[in-house]
ROPA-223138 format. One record per residue (C-alpha): residue number from 1; residue in three letters; x, y negated, z negated. Coordinates in steps of 0.25 Angstrom, whole numbers. Layout:
N
<pt NUM, ALA, <X, Y, Z>>
...
END
This chain:
348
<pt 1, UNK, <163, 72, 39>>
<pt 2, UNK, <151, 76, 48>>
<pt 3, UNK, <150, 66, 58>>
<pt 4, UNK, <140, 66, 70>>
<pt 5, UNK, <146, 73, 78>>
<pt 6, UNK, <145, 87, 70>>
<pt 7, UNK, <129, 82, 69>>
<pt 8, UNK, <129, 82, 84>>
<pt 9, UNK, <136, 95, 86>>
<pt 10, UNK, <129, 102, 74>>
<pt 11, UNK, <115, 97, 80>>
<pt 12, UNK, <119, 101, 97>>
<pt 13, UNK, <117, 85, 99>>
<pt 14, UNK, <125, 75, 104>>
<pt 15, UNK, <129, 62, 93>>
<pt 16, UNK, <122, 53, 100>>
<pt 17, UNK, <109, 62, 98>>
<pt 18, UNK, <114, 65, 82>>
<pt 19, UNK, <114, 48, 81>>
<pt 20, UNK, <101, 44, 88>>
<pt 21, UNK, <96, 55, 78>>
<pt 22, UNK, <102, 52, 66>>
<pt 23, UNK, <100, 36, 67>>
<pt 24, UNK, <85, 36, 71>>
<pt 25, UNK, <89, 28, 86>>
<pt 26, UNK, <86, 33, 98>>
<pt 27, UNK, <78, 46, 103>>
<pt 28, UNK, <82, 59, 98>>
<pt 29, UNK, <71, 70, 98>>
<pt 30, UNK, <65, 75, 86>>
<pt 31, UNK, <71, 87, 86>>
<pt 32, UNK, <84, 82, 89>>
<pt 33, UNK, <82, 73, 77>>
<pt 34, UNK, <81, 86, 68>>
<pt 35, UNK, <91, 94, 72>>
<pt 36, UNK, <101, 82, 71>>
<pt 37, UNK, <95, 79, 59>>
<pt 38, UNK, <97, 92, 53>>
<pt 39, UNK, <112, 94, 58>>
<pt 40, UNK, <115, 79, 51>>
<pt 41, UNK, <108, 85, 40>>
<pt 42, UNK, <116, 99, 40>>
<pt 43, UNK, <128, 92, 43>>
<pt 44, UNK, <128, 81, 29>>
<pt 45, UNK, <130, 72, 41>>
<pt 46, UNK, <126, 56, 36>>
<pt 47, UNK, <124, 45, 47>>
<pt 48, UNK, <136, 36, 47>>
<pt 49, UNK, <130, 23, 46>>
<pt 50, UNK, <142, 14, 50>>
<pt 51, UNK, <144, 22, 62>>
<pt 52, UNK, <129, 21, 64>>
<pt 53, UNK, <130, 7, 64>>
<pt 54, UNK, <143, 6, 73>>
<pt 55, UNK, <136, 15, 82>>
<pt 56, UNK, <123, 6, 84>>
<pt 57, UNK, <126, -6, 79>>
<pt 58, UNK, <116, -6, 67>>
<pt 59, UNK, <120, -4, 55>>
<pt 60, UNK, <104, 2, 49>>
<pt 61, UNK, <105, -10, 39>>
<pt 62, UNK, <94, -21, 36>>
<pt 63, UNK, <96, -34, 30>>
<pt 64, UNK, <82, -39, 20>>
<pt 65, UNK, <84, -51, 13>>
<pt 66, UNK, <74, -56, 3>>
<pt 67, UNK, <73, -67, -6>>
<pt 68, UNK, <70, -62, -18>>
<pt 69, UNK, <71, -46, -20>>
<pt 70, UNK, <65, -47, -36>>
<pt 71, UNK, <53, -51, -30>>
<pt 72, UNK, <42, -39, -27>>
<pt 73, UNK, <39, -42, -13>>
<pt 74, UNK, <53, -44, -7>>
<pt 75, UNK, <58, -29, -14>>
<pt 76, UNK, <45, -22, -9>>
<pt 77, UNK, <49, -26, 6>>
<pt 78, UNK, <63, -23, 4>>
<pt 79, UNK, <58, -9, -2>>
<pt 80, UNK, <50, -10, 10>>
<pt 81, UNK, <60, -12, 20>>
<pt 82, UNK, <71, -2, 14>>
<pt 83, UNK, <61, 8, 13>>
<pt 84, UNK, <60, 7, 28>>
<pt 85, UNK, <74, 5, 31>>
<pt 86, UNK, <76, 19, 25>>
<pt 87, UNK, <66, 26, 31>>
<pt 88, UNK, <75, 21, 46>>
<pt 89, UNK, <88, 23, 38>>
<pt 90, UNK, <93, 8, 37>>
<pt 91, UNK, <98, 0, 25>>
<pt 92, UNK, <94, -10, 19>>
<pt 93, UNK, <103, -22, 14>>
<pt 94, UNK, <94, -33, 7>>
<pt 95, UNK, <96, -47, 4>>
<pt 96, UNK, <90, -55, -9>>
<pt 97, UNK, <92, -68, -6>>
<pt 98, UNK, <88, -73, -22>>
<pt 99, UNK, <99, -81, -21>>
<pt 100, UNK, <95, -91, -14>>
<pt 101, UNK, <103, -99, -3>>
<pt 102, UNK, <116, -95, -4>>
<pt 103, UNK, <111, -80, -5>>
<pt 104, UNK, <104, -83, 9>>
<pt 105, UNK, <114, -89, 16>>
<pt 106, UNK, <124, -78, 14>>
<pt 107, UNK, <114, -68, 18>>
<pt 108, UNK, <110, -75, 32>>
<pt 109, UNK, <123, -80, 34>>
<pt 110, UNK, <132, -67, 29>>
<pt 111, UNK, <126, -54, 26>>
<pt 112, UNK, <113, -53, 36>>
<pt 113, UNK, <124, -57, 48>>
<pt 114, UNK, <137, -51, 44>>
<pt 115, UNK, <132, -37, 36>>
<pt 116, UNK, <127, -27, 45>>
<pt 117, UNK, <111, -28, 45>>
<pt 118, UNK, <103, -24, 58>>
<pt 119, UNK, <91, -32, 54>>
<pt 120, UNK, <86, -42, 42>>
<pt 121, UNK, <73, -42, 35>>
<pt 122, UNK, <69, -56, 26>>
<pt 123, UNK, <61, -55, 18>>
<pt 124, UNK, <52, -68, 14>>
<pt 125, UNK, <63, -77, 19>>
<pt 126, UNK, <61, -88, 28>>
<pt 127, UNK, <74, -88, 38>>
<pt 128, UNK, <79, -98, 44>>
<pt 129, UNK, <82, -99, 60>>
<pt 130, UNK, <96, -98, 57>>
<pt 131, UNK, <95, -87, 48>>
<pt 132, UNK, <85, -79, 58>>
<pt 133, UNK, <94, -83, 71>>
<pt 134, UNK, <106, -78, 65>>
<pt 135, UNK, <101, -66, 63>>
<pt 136, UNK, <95, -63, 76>>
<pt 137, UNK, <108, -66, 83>>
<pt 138, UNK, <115, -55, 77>>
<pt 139, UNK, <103, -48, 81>>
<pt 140, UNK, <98, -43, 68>>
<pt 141, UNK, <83, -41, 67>>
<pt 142, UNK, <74, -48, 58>>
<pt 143, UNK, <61, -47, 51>>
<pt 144, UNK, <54, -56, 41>>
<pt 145, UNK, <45, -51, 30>>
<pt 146, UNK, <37, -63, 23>>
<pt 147, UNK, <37, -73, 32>>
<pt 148, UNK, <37, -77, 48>>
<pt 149, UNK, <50, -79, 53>>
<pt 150, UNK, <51, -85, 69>>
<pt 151, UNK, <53, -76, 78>>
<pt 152, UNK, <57, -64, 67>>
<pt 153, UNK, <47, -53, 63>>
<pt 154, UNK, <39, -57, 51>>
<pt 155, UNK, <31, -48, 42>>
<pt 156, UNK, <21, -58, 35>>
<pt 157, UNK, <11, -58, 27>>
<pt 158, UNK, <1, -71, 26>>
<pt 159, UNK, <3, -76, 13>>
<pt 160, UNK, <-10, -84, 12>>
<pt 161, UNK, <-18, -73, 18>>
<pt 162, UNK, <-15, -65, 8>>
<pt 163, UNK, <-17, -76, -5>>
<pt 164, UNK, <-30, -78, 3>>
<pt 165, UNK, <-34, -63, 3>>
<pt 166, UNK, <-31, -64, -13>>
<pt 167, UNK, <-42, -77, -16>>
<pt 168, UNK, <-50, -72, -8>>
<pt 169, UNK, <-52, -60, -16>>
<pt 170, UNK, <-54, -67, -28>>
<pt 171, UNK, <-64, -76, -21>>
<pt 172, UNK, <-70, -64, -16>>
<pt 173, UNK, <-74, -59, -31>>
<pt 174, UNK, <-79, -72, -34>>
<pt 175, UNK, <-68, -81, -39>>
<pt 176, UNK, <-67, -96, -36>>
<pt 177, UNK, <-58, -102, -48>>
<pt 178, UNK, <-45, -94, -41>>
<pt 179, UNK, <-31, -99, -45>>
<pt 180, UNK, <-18, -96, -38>>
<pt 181, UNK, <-4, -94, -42>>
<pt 182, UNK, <5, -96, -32>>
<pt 183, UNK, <17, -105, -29>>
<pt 184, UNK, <19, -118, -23>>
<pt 185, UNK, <29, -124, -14>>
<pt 186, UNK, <41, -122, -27>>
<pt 187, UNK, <39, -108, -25>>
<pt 188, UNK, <37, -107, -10>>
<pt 189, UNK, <48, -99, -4>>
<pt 190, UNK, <51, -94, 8>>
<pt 191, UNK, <38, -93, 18>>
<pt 192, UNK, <31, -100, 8>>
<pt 193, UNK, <23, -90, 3>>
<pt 194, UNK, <18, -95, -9>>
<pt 195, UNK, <11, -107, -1>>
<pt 196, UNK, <4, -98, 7>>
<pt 197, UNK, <-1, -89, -5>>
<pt 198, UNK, <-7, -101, -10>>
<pt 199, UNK, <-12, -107, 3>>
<pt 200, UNK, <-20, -93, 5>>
<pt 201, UNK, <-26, -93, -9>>
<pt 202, UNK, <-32, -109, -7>>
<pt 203, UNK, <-35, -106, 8>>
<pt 204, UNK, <-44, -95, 1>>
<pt 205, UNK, <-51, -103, -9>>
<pt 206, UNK, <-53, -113, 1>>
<pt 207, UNK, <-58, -104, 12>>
<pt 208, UNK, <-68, -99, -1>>
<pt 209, UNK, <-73, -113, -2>>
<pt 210, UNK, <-65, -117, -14>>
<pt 211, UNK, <-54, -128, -14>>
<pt 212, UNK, <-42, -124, -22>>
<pt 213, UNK, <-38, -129, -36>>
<pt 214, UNK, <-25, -134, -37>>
<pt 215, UNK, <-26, -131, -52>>
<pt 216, UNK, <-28, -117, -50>>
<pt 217, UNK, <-15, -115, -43>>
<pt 218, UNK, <-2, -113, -52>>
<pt 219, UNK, <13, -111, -44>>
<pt 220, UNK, <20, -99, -48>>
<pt 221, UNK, <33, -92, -43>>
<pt 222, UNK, <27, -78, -39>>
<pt 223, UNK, <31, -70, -51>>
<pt 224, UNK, <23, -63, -63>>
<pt 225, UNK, <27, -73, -75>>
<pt 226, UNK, <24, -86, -63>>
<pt 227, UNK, <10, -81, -62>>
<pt 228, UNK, <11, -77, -76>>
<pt 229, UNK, <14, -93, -80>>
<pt 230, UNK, <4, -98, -68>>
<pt 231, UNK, <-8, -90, -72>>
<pt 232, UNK, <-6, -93, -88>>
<pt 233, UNK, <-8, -108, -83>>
<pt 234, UNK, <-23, -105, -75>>
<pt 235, UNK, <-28, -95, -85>>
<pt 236, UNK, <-26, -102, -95>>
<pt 237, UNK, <-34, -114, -93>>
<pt 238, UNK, <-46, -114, -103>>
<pt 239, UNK, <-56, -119, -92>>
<pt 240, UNK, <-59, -116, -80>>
<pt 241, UNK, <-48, -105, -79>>
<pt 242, UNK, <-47, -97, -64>>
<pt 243, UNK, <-53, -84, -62>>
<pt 244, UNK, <-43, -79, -51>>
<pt 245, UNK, <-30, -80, -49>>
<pt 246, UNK, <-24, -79, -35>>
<pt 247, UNK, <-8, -77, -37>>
<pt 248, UNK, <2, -78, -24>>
<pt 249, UNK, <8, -65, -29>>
<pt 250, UNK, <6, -54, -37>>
<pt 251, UNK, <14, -56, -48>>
<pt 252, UNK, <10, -69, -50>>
<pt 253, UNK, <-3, -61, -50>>
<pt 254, UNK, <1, -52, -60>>
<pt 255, UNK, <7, -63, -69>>
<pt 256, UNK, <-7, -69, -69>>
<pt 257, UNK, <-14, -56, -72>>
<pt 258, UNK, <-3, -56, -86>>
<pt 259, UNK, <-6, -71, -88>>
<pt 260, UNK, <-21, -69, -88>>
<pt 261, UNK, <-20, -57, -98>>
<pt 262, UNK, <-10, -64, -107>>
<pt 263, UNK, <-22, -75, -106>>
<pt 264, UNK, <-33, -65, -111>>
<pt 265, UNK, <-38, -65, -98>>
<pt 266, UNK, <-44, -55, -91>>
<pt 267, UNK, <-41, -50, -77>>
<pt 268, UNK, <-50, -49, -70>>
<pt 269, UNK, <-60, -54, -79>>
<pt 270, UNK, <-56, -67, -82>>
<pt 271, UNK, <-46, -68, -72>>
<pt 272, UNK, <-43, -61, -57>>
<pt 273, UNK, <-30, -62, -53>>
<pt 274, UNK, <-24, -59, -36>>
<pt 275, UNK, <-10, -57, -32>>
<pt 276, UNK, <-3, -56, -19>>
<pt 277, UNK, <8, -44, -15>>
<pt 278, UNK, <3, -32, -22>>
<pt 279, UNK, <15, -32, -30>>
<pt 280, UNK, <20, -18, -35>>
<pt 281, UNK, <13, -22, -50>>
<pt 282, UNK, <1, -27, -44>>
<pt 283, UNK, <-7, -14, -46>>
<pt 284, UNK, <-1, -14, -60>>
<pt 285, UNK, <-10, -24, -63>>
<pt 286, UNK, <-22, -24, -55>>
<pt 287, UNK, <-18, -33, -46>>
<pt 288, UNK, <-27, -39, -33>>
<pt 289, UNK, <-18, -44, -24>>
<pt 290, UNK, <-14, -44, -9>>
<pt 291, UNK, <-5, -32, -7>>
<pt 292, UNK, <5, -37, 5>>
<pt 293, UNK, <14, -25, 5>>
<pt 294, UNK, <29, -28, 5>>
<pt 295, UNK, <34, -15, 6>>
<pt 296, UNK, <28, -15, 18>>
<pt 297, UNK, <32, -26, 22>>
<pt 298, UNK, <48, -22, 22>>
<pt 299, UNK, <44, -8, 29>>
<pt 300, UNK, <38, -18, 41>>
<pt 301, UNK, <49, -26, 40>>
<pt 302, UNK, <58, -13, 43>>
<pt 303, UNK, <49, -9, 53>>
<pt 304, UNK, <49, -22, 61>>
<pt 305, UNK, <66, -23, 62>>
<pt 306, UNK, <65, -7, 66>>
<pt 307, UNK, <56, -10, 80>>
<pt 308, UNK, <70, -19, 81>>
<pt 309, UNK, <80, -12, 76>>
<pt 310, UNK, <75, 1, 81>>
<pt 311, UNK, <66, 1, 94>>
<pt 312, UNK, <59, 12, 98>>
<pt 313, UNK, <64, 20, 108>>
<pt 314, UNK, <62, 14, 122>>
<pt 315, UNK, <59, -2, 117>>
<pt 316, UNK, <67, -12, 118>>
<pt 317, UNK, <76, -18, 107>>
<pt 318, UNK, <69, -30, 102>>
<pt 319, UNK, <77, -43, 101>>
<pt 320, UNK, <84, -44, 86>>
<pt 321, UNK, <78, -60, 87>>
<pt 322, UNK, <65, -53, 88>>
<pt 323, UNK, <57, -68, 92>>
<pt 324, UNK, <45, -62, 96>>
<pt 325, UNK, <42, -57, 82>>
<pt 326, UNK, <29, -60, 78>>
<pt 327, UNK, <22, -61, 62>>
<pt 328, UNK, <22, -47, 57>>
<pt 329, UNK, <9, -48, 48>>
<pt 330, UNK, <10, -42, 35>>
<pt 331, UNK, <-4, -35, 29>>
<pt 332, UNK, <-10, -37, 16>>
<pt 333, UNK, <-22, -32, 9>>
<pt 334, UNK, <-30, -35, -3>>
<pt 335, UNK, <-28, -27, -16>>
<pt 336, UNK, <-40, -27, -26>>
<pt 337, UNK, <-36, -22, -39>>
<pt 338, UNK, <-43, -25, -54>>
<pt 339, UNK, <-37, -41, -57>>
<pt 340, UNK, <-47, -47, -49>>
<pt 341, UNK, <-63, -47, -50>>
<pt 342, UNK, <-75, -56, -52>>
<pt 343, UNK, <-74, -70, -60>>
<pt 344, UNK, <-82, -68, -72>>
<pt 345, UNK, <-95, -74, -71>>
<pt 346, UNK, <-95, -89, -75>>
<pt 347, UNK, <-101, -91, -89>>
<pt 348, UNK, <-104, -106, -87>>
END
């Protein structure tokens, strides 16, 4: 078996100089880099990674946990994030805590602190002080993606500046009879998402001179057939019906739009419907919605624990408890497409 020591005397190196090139850690010159490269390549040789690991106590290995991984957003920042890791040659190891309480416990108290992880990214979960303390102590980096943890980085995004950015746009074309379907507190979860999605869209009509209508709110639980249920019950009033829907995610969105034509409504004739996420189907239909790019998301996630886990040459390592960290914003952008326009003119 090829070990490094035929890669070191194939390329006129030392193995020091073949590891620092292999692994990506510390300085080796370009051209270095290449001719080791190509005698590793020549040579069939393949890292080892347990000796890796032995020899610098990381093990290229990162721990995501997410509560749900069905869901759109939590698989486009885990494809995110492994697409990263990949390009820097580590592994992923993912957590799906769908289970509940049981399934959480045994990840926190088991699996992160006993299996060989050099870093964990959560995903829209709201850790304890216990759960972040004991990571820290075994000095495992950690960054948050959905929601401020103290003293942990948190790539966020503002929930109701987004659902805000959505009314508005509907208010913008002229619209002043603007529903929302949303969640309240029985479907609140972790960071509390829904409340703020249905903060931002009041806080909008307020801000446009216009109070909110409890009746024009229905509670749904963030999936196409919820919306699907919701919106059936605001369309079909005979009077007096919206002429916009605002939905805290698209496909509750979406759910609307098929409720709407299952109604023999029109969109956006009769009705304009807005989303937040730019889920993957929302260009499918014609969605308007607030794009907040969860891909990227998991790549800055990735980017973040690599400042910690790989410093450039000459900084200083950063404390793994990492307590200075500050809100990472995350950026978001309005997307126009053909399911929002005008009101029709009033007939009265």
């Amino acid at each position: 078996m090829v070990g490094i020591d035929d890669v070191a005397k194939h390329a006129g190196v030392s193995t020091a100089t073949v590891s620092r090139a292999l692994s990506g850690r510390g300085y080796v010159s370009d051209a270095t880099r290449a001719k080791v490269s190509a005698s590793a390549e020549h040579l069939d040789y393949v890292v080892s990674s347990n000796a890796s690991s032995l020899a610098s106590g990381r093990t290229r290995n990162v721990g995501i946990v997410v509560p749900f991984l069905s869901e759109w957003y939590f698989s486009s920042v885990v494809e995110g994030a492994e697409t990263a890791l990949l390009r820097r040659g580590y592994d992923l190891t993912l957590y799906n805590l769908t289970g509940g309480g049981d399934d959480r416990r045994s990840v926190f108290e088991h699996f992160l602190l006993r299996r060989r992880v050099d870093a964990v990214i959560a995903v829209s979960l709201e850790l304890s002080d216990d759960e972040v303390s004991s990571l820290h102590s075994l000095g495992k980096p950690l960054v948050s993606v959905g929601g401020v943890l103290p003293g942990v980085p948190s790539l966020t995004v503002v929930d109701s500046a987004m659902t805000s950015l959505s009314t508005e746009h509907l208010l913008s074309l002229g619209h002043t009879r603007i529903a929302h379907i949303g969640a309240d507190s029985a479907f609140d979860r972790d960071f509390k998402v829904p409340t703020y999605r249905r903060k931002g869209y009041e806080q909008a009509l307020r801000d446009a001179g216009i109070t909110p209508d409890p009746a024009l709110f229905r509670a749904a639980d963030f999936t196409m057939k919820g919306g699907f249920r919701a919106a059936k019950q605001l369309l079909g009033q005979p009077r007096d019906r919206p002429t916009a829907i605002v939905a805290a995610s698209d496909e509750m969105a979406i759910g609307s739009i098929l409720a709407a034509r299952d109604l023999g409504l029109n969109v956006p004739g009769d009705v304009s419907v807005s989303g937040v996420d730019d889920h993957q189907l929302a260009d499918f239909f014609g969605l308007t919605t607030v794009a907040q790019f969860p891909k990227r998301q998991g790549e800055r996630a990735v980017e973040l624990l690599m400042e910690h886990l790989e410093p450039a040459p000459g900084s200083a390592q950063p404390a793994a408890d990492l307590s200075s960290a500050e809100r990472v914003p995350v950026p978001f952008e309005l997307v126009v497409r053909s399911s929002t326009a005008a009101p029709k003119p009033s007939t009265a």
